[in-house]
N, C-alpha and C positions, 0 to 999 in steps of 0.2 A: 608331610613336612610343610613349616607354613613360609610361606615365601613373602618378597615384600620385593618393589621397584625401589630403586634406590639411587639416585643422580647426584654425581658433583657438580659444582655450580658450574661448569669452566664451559666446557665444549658443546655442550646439549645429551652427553651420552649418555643412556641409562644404563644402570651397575643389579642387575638380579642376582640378590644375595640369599642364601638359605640358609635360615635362621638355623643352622646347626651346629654344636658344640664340637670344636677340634681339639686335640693334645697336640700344642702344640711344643718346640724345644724353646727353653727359655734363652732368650735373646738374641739376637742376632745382627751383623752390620749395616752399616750403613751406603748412600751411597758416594763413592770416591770424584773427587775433582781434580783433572789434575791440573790446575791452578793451587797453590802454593798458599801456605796459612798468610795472616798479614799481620806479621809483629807488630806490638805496639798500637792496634788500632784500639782506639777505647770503645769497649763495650759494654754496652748499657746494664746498669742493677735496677735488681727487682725490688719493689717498694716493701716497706716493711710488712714481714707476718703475720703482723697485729689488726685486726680488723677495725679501722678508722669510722670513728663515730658521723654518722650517716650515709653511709656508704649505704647504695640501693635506695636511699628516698628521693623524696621528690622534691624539687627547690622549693622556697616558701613562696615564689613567685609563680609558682604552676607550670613556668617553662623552663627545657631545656637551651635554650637559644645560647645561652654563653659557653655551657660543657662544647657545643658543637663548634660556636668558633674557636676552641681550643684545642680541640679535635681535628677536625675534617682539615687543614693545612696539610696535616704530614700523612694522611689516605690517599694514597696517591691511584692511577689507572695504570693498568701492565698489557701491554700488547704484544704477543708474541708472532713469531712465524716459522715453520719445521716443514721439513719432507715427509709425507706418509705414501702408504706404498696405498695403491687401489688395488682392489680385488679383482682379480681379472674369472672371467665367464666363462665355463668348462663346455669343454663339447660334448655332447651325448655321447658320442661315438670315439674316442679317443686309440680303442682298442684298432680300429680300422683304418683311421685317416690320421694317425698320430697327433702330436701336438701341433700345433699352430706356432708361427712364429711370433704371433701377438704372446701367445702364452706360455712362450718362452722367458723370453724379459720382462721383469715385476713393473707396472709401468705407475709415474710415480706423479702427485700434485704437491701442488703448498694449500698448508695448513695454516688461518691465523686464527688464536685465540683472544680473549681478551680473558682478564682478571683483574682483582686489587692487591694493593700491596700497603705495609704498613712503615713509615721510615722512623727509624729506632734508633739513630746517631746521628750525630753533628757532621760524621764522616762519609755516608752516603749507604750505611746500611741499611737494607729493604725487605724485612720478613712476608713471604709471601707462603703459598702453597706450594709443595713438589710438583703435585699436576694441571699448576696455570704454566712453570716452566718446563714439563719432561720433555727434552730430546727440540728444545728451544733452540734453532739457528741465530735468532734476530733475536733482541728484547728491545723492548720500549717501554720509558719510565713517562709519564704523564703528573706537572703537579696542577693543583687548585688553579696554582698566578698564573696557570697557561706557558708555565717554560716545558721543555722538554728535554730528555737524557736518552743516552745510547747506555744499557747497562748491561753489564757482564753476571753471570750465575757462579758465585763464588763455591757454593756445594749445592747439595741436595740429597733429601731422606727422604726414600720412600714409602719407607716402614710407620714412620709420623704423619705423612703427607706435609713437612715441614721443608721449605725453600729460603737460601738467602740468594739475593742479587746486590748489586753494589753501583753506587752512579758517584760522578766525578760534577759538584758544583759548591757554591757559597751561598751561606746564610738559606742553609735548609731546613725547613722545621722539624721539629720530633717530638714524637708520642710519647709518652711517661710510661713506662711498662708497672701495672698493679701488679697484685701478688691473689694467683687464682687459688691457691689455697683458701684464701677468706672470702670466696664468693658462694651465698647460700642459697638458696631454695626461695624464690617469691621476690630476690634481688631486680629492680629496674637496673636496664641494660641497651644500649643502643647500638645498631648493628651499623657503620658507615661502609659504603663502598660503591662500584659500578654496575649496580645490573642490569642486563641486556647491552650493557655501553650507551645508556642512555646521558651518562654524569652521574657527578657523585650526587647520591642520596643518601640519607640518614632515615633509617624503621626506631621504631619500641618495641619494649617486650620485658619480659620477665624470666628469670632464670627456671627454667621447670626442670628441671634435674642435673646432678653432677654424675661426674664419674660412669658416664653411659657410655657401653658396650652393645654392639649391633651386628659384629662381624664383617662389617663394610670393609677394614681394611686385613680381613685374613687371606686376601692374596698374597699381598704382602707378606705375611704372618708377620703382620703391623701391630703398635699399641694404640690401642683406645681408653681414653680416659675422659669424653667429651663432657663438654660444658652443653645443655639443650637448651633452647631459647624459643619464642616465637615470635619474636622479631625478625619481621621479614629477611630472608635472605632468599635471592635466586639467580640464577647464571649471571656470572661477571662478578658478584661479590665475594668467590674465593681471592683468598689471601686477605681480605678486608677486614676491619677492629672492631672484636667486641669490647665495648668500653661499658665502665663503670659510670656513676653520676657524679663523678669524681674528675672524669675525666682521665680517666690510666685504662690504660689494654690491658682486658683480662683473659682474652682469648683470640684466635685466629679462626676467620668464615671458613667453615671448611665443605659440608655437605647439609643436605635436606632429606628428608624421607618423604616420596611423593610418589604415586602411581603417575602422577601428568605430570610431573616435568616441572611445575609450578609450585609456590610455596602453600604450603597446608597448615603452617605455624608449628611444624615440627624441624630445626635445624639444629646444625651443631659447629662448633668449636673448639680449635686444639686450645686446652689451657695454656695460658702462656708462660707459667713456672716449664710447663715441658718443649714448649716452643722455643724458650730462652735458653735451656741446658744445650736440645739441637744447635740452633744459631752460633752457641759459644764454641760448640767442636766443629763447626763448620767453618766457621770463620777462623779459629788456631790451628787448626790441624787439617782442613779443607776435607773430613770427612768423620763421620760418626764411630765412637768404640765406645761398645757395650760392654758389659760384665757377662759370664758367663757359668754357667752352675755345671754343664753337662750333665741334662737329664727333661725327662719325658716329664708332662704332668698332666692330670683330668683334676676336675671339679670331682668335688664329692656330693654326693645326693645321700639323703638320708639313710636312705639303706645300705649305701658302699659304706657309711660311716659308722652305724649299728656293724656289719659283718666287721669293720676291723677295728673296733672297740675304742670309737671315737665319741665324746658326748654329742657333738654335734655336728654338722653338715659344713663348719668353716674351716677354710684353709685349701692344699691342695696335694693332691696322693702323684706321689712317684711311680709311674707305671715301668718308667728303666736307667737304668744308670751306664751313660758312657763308659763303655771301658777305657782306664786310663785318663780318666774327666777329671775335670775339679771337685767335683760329688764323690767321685772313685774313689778320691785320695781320703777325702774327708771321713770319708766310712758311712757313705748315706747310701742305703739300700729300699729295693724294691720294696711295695707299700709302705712306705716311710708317708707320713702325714705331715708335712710343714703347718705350722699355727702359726710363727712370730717371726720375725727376721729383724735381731737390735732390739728387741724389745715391742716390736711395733704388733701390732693384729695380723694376720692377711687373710684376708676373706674368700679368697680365689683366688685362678689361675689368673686371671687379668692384674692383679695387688703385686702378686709373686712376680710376674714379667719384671713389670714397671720400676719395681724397687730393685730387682736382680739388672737390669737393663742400665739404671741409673745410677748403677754403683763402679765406682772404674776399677777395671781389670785392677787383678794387683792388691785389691783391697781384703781383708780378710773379715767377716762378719759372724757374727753367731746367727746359729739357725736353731728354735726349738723344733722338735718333731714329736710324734706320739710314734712310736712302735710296739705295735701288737699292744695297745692303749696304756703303753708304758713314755711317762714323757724323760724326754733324754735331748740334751743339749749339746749343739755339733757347731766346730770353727771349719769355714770352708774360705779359702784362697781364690776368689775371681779368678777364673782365665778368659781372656777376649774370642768373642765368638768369629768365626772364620765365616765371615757373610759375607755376598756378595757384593763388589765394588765396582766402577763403571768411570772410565775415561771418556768424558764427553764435553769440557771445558777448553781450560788453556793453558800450555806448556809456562813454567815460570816465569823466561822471558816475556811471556804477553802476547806469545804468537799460537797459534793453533796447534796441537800436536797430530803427528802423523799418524798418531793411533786414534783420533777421533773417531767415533761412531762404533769403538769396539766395547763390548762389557766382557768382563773377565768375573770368576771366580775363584774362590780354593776346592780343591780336589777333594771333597769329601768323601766320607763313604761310600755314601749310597751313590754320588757322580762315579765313581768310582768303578761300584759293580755294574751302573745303566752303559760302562765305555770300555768295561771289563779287563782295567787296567789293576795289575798289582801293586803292592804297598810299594813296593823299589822307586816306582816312578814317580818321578818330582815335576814342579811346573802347575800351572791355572790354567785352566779350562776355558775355552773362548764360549761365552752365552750366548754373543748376542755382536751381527755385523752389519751394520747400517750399508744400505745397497748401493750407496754413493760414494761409499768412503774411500779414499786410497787403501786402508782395508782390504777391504772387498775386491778390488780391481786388483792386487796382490795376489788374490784366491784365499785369504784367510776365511776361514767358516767356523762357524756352532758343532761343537766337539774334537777342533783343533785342541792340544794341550802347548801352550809356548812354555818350554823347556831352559832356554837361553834368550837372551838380549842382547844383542853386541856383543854376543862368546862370552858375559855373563852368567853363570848359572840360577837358575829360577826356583827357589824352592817353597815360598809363598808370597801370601800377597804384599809383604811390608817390601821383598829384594824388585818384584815384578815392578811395583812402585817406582823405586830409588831406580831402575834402570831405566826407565820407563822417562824419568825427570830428568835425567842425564844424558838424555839422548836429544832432549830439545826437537825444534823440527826439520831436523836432519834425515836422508835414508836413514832405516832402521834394519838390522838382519837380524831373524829369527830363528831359532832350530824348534822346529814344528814335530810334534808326533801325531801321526794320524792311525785311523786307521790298516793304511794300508804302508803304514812304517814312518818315517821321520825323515824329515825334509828342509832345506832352506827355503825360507820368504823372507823376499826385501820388497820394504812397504817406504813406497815413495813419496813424497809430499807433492 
């Protein structure tokens, strides 16, 4: 298997990813804030479709110096700071001399990152990365004039590696968002941002491929659809703008491919058509919803595609169908071969995510398929995928929630059989408890199910929500099933 180092720009961490092809389910959520959408803020549209005559050349002057002061105002610098747990040091001998009391309690430091961010409204919206903010206590907004901001994380998607944050001032600049669809192959490009936190800088480069795929974000079971460039990018330029010669963002710094840590002129970029869709459910609805097909899929290879009487290797085979899916219903069965969706191509599982991802629940599409190399044309009805959502913001009123630091999810299947609970039980599933949190000092843990909120009943993640918002930062009571039966917890603030 061929392996490769692979580093986001943010923290210094290396990400070893193996280059290997997963089935993964088509789409899935986002993550949840629970700070509250924000009516009526104007959010920024994307420039026209049409690709604008000189777009990617070079000024007749041979310099960029004016794009940049047009630019580099609204690149702002983001400083974060979080609790991370340290590792603590096992004893050889454990069996003998028991645990230690050091290695009892997780013992814990601060964490500060730096990043860039891009400001994309008159209002103090800040597109950045998910992981310059993940699990961010503090943010700090830095502009060019040298003012500064206290800024709040209005959502965040991990699946994108796409962030908003939001700062409260007057006569803020902003970026022009282009439209990445019309950015091609050999386009100049300039990458602005912070890296090392040195100040902003501004690199060149060249667009050297769209639509790249690398696996970086399938822990996640993330979308990739990167824009490649070699215009310098390296730690601190996540969240930073890749701009046209035009001057409009066409993408967000996201990551580099590097065995050292350093740039090798291979980086990438979330497009900002996909970065803009995020930002717009995050900022309305303060959290991500997909489309959802319910169903498995692989890439086809040559030979899958000769054995099930396909002319050629595009598109992507059904290896299973949810029972009871939105697939189920439709009548899409096992090696079903997708070609088109609306008309469109799809070349793969990556095409298929994206356009199933980017469709809202709800919406009904036509899907061509080849069965048994017969083509047959199928309507399927979205249903919204039950992904993981994560309370780690702020209660409506603007105060912190009591349930900060906890991730929740929905009860799926397969959580299901790994907690070996039956279909009767209702309620989300506790992921994930930050070791500081009022949480945590409650005894809430990783494989709790919350059942009820305030003698609420819980039945998924939209009711967990709505009680969850309605509880503000007041005690909270919870009826908990574990597994050693079900229980109350009151989570203190």
């Amino acid at each position: 298997m061929f392996r490769e180092i692979w580093q986001r720009s943010h923290f210094g961490k290396s990400f070893v990813v193996g280059m290997t092809a997963l089935a993964l389910a088509l789409a899935a959520g986002g993550v949840w804030s629970v700070e509250s959408g924000h009516a009526g803020s104007a959010i920024p549209a994307l420039a026209s479709p049409a690709r604008a005559t000189g777009d990617g050349a070079i000024p007749a002057s041979g310099s960029f110096s004016s794009v940049v002061k047009q630019v580099a105002p609204a690149v702002v610098s983001i400083q974060m700071e979080r609790t991370a747990e340290v590792p603590q040091m096992q004893t050889p001998f454990p069996f003998f001399f028991g645990p230690s009391p050091d290695q009892q309690q997780p013992q814990e430091r601060k964490e500060h990152g730096l990043g860039s961010g891009v400001i994309v409204s008159h209002d103090g919206y800040i597109l950045t990365n998910h992981h310059v903010v993940d699990g961010a206590e503090d943010v700090k907004v830095f502009l060019s004039d040298d003012r500064e901001f206290k800024a709040k994380v209005v959502g965040s998607d991990a699946k994108t590696d796409i962030a908003v944050v939001k700062i409260e001032g007057a006569d803020l600049p902003v970026l022009k968002l282009g439209n990445s669809d019309s950015v091609e192959v050999g386009d100049i490009v300039l990458a602005v941002g912070n890296p090392f936190g040195i100040g902003q800088t501004v690199t060149m480069g060249i667009v050297g491929a769209t639509s790249r795929q690398f696996g970086i974000m399938a822990r996640e079971q993330g979308y990739e659809d990167f824009i490649q460039t070699d215009a310098a990018i390296n730690p601190g330029n996540s969240g930073g703008a890749l701009v046209n010669t035009r001057g409009e963002v066409v993408g967000i710094n996201t990551a580099i491919l590097s065995r050292s840590g350093g740039n090798n002129g291979v980086g990438f970029a979330v497009p900002i058509n996909l970065a803009h869709h995020v930002m717009t459910q995050l900022i309305e609805k303060g959290r991500v919803v997909r489309g959802y097909m319910g169903v498995q899929i692989s890439d086809l290879s040559p030979a899958m595609a000769d054995k099930l009487g396909a002319p050629d290797a595009k598109g992507a085979v059904v290896s299973s169908v949810e029972e009871g899916g939105p697939a189920a219903d439709a009548g899409f069965k096992q090696y079903d071969i997708i070609r088109k969706i609306n008309g469109k191509a799809i070349r793969d599982t990556r095409e298929l995510r994206l356009q199933v991802a980017n469709t809202p629940p709800g919406e009904t599409i036509d899907i061509a398929v080849l069965r048994d190399g017969n083509p047959q044309d199928l309507k399927i009805t979205l249903g919204e995928f039950p992904g993981e959502e994560k309370v780690e913001a702020a209660a409506p009123s603007g105060e912190k929630s009591v349930l900060e630091g906890v991730s929740v999810e929905e009860l799926r299947p397969e959580i299901r059989e790994r907690l070996g609970l039956g279909a009767d039980v209702g309620g989300v599933v506790v992921s994930q408890v930050r070791p500081d949190s009022p949480a945590a000092e409650a005894g809430l843990q990783p494989g709790d199910v919350i059942q009820e909120v305030e003698k609420k009943p819980v039945t998924n993640m939209a009711s967990f929500r709505k009680a969850v918002e309605g509880a503000g930062n007041e005690a909270i009571l919870l009826l908990v099933k574990t597994r050693g039966g079900s229980r109350f917890v009151v989570v203190e603030p």
